[in-house]
C-alpha positions, 0 to 999 in steps of 0.5 A, a space after each residue: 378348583 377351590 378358591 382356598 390354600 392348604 398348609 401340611 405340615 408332617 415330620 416326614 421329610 420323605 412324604 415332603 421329599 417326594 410330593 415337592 419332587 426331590 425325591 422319586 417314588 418307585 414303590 408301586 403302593 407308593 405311587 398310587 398314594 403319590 398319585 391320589 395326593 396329587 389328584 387331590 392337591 389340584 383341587 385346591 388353588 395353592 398347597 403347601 408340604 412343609 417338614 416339621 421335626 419329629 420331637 416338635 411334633 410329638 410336643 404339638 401333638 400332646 398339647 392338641 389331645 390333651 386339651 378340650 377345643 379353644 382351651 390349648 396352651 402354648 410351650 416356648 
């Protein structure tokens, strides 16, 4: 167990869905993903999946690869 926390953030609200267990997995290639993220998750003493909408994202996107690292700039 690693004494660190992880936060996730992804504009799928079905990955979200489905690793906090609102949503069933039944696709079997699915489950192995689900499995595996899982498998990975205990490694780590707290993980959090949270949704982030999908236009937010693209913006975040942009600003991340457009930039060299420590130069982002910030949207409001």
């Amino acid at each position: 167990l690693v004494d660190h926390s992880v936060e996730c953030w992804t504009d799928s609200q079905l990955v979200v869905g489905k690793l906090n267990g609102s949503f069933q997995t039944k696709d079997d290639q699915l489950l192995r993903y689900y499995h595996k993220t899982k498998e990975l998750i205990k490694q780590f003493q707290t993980v959090e999946v949270k949704h982030v909408p999908k236009a937010k994202a693209d913006i975040l996107s942009k600003l991340a690869s457009g930039k060299e690292k420590g130069q982002l700039s910030s949207i409001i």
